[in-house]
C-alpha positions as CSV (number, residue, x, y, z in Angstrom):
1,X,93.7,80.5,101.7
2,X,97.0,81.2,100.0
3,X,96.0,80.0,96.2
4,X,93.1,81.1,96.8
5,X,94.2,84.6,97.1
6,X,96.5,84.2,94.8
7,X,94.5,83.6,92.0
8,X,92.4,86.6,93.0
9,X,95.3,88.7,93.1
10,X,96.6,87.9,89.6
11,X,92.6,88.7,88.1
12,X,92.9,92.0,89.6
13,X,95.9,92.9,88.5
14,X,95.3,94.6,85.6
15,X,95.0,98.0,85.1
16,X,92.9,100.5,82.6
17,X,94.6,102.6,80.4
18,X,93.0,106.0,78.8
19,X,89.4,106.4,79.6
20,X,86.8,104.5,81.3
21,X,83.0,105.7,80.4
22,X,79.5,105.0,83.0
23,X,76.7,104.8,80.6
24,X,73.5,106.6,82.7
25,X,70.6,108.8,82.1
26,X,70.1,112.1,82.6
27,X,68.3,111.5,85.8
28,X,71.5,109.5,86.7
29,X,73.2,112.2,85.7
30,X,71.9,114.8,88.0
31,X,72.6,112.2,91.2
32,X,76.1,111.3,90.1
33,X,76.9,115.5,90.1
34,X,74.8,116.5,92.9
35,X,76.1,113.7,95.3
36,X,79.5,113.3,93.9
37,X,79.0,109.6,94.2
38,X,77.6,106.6,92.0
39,X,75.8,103.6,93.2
40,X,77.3,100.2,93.4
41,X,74.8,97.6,93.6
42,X,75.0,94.6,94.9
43,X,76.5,91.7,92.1
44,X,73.6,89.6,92.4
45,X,71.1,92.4,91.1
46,X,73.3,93.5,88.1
47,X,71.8,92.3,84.6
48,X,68.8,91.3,85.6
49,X,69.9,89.3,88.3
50,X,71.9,87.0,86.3
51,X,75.3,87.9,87.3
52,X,76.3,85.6,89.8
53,X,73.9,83.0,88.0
54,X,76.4,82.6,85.3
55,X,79.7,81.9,87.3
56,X,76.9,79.3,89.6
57,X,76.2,77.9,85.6
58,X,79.8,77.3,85.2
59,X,80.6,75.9,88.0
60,X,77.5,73.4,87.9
61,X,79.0,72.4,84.4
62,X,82.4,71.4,85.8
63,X,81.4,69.8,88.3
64,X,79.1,67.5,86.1
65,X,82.2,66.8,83.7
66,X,84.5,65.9,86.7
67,X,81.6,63.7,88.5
68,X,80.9,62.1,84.9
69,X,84.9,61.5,84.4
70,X,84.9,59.7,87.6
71,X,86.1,62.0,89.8
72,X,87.4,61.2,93.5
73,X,85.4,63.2,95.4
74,X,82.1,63.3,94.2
75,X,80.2,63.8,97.5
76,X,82.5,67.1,98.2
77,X,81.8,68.0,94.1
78,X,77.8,67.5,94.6
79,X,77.9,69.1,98.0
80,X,80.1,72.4,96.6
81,X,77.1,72.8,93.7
82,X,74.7,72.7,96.6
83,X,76.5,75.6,98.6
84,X,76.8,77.7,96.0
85,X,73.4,77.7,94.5
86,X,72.3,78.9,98.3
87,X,75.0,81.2,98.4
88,X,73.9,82.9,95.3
89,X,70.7,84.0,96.5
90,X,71.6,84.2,100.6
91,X,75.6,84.7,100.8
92,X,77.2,88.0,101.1
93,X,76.9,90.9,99.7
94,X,79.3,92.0,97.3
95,X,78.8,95.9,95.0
96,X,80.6,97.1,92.0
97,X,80.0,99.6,89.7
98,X,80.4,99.5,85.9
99,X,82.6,101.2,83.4
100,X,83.1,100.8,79.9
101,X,86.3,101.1,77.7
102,X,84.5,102.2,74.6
103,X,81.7,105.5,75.5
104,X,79.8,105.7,72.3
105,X,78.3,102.2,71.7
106,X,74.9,101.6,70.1
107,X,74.1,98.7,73.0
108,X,74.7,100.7,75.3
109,X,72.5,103.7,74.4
110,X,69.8,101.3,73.2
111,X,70.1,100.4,76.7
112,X,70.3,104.0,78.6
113,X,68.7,105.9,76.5
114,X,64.7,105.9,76.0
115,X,63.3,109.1,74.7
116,X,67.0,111.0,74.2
117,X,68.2,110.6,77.9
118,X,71.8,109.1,77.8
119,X,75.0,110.5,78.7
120,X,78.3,108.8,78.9
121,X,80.5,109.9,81.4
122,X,84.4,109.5,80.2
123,X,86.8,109.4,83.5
124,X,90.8,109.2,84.0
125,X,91.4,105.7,84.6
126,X,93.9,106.9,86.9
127,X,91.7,109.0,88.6
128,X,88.5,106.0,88.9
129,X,92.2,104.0,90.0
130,X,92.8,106.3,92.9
131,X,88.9,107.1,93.7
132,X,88.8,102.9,94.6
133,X,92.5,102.7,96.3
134,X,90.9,105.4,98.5
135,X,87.8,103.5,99.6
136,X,89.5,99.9,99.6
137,X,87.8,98.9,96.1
138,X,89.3,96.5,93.4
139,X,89.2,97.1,89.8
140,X,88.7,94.3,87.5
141,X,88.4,93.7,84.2
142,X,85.4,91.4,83.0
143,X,86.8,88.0,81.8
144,X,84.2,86.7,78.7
145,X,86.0,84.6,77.2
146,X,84.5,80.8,77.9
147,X,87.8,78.9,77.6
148,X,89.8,81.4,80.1
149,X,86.5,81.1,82.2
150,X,86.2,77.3,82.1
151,X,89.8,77.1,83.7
152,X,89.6,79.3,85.7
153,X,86.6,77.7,87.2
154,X,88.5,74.3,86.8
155,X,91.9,76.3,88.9
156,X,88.8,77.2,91.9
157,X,87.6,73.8,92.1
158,X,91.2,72.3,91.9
159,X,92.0,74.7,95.1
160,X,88.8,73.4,96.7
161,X,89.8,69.9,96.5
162,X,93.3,70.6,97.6
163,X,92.3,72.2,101.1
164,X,89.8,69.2,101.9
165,X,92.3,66.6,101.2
166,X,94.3,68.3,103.5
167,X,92.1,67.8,106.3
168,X,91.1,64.4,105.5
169,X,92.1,61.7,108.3
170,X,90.2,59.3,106.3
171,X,87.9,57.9,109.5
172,X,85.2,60.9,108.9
173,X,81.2,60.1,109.0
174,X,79.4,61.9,106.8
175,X,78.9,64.8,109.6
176,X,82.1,65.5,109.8
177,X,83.1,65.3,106.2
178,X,80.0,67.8,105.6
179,X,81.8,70.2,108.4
180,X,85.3,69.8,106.5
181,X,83.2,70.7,103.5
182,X,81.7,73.5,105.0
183,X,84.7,74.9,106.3
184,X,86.7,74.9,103.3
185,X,83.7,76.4,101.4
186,X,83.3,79.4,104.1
187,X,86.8,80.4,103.3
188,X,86.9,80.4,100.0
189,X,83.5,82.6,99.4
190,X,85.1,86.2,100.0
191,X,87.4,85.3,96.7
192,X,85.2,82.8,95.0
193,X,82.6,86.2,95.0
194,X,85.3,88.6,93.6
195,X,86.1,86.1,91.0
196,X,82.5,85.8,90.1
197,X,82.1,89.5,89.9
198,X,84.1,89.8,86.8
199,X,83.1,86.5,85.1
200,X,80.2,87.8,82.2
201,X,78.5,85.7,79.6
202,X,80.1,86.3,75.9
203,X,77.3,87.7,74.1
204,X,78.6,91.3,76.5
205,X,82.3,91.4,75.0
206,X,82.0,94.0,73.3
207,X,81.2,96.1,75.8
208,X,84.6,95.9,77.2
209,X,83.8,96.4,80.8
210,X,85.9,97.3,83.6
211,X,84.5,96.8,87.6
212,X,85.4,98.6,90.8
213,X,84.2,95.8,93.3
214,X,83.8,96.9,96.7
215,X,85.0,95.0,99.8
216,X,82.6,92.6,101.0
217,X,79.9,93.5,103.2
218,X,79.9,92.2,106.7
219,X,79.0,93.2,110.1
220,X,82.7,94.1,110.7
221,X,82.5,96.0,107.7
222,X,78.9,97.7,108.0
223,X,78.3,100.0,104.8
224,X,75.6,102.6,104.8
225,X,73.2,100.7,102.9
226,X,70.4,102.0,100.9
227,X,68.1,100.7,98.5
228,X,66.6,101.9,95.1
229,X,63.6,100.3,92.9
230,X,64.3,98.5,89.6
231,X,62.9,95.2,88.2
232,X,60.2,95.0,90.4
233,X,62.0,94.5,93.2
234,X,64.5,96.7,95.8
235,X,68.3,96.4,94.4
236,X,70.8,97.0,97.8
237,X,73.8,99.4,96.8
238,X,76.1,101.4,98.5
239,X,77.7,104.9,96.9
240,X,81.2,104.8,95.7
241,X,82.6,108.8,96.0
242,X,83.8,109.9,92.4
243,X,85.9,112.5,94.7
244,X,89.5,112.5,96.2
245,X,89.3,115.8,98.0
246,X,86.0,116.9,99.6
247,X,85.7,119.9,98.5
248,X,86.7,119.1,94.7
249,X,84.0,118.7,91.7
250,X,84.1,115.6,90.3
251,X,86.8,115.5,87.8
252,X,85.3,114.6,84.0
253,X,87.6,113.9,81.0
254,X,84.9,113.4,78.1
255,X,81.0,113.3,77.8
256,X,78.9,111.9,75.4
257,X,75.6,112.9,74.7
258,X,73.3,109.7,73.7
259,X,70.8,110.4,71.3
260,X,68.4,112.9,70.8
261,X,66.2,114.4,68.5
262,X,66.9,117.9,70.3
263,X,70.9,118.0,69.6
264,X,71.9,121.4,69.7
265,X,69.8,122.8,72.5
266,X,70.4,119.6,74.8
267,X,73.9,119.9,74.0
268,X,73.9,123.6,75.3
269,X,71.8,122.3,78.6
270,X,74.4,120.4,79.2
271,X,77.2,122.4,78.7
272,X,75.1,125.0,81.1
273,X,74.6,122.4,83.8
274,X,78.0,121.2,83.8
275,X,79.2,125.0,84.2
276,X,77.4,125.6,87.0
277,X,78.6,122.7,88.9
278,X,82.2,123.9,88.1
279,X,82.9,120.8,85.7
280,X,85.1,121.3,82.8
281,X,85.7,117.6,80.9
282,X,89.6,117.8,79.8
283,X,88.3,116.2,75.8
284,X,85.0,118.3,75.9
285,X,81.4,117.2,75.0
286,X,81.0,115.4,72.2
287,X,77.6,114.1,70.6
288,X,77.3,110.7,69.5
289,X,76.4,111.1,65.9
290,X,73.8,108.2,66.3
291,X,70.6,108.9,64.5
292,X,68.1,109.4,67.1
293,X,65.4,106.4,66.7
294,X,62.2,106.9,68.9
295,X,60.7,103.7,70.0
């Protein structure tokens, strides 16, 4: 779908400039170097599962305003809300992995870092830009403002109504309307995912956050899948390699070390560990100068 893709297209089309930090722990840490990889989870499992939640919120909302204003298609309107909230929970799966413009925020360590055991990992963006050209992956950046994500949501649901009309004869029963529906709706859920993958609620701007958003998962596309515990439930991901020659280290630019109430000596650990894995960040490691709080 043409527009469609379009509109995708022009939402990916920015690109990062300096350096883009992962926020993990130490644990994390140890995986990312060891495997040369990090995970990408599955959209729907990101946040506390309310990623794709919000983008279902908005486009519930729109839908509302256009059925209340009288729209012209309200059966195709009520019957897009219904698809999606299924598709939320059941549709395809879609990973991405996180990165962060800004590597010393107090959020974020609050976040990663119970009992001293952050670290933010600083990358070339040109080198996380090659990484994701090499395994097919997009790079977004997340869109949190509500106005730009109100019509954008409007410009989706505009395209929606568009292709239907198109096949309209006007002598359909409601089976075969719902099969138009259906249609239109398959082919719009690959993009209508990777829009949704960048779309965050406000109250995260300041995190500034970049995505690399893999392909999505189907049989004709069959990922090694794997599955880790958080939240009380399984989250699916798949590994995303942080190298473009196999026998390379991972390339670093910058660390920070979240806080801790052992600076010096976690500081030369690290430095230690990071040697031995052949690992030389271009800016050096840097502490965050963040009083160390324990909870």
């Amino acid at each position: 779908m043409r527009e469609f893709e379009e509109l995708t297209y022009t939402l990916f089309a920015d690109r990062p400039r300096g350096v883009l930090y992962h926020y993990t722990t130490l644990t994390g840490l140890l995986g990312i170097v060891n495997s040369r990889t990090l995970w990408a989870s599955d959209i729907r499992y990101m946040n506390d599962s309310a990623e794709l939640k919000h983008a279902g919120d908005l486009i519930r909302q729109e839908v509302q305003e256009r059925i209340t204003n009288g729209s012209h298609h309200p059966h195709l309107l009520g019957a897009f809300v219904d698809w999606v909230t299924h598709r939320i929970t059941n549709g395809h799966l879609l990973f991405a992995a996180s990165f962060r413009s800004h590597g010393n925020l107090l959020s974020q360590w609050r976040g990663y870092s119970s009992h001293g055991k952050g670290v933010s990992l600083g990358f070339s963006s040109d080198y996380i830009l090659a990484c994701a050209h090499r395994q097919e992956f997009q790079i977004g950046k997340c869109i949190y403002e509500p106005k730009k994500q109100i019509r954008l949501i409007g410009q989706v649901i505009d395209v929606i109504e568009h292709e239907v009309e198109g096949l309209l004869s006007g002598n359909e029963d409601r089976q075969q309307l719902t099969d138009i529906y259906m249609s239109v709706f398959e082919r719009v859920e690959v993009d209508l995912l990777r829009i949704a993958a960048i779309l965050k609620h406000p109250s995260f701007r300041e995190e500034r956050e970049w995505r690399v958003v893999s392909p999505v998962w189907t049989e004709k596309r069959p990922y090694a899948l794997q599955f880790r515990e958080a939240n009380a439930m399984l989250v699916p991901y798949i590994e995303f390699d942080l190298v473009l020659n196999p026998e390379s280290p991972i390339l670093l630019d910058h660390l920070y070390l979240g806080p801790t109430s052992n600076i010096n000596i976690s500081m030369n650990s690290m430095r230690l560990f990071l040697g031995q894995n052949n690992i030389e960040p271009k800016l050096g490691i840097e502490y965050c100068q963040i009083p160390y709080r324990q909870r």
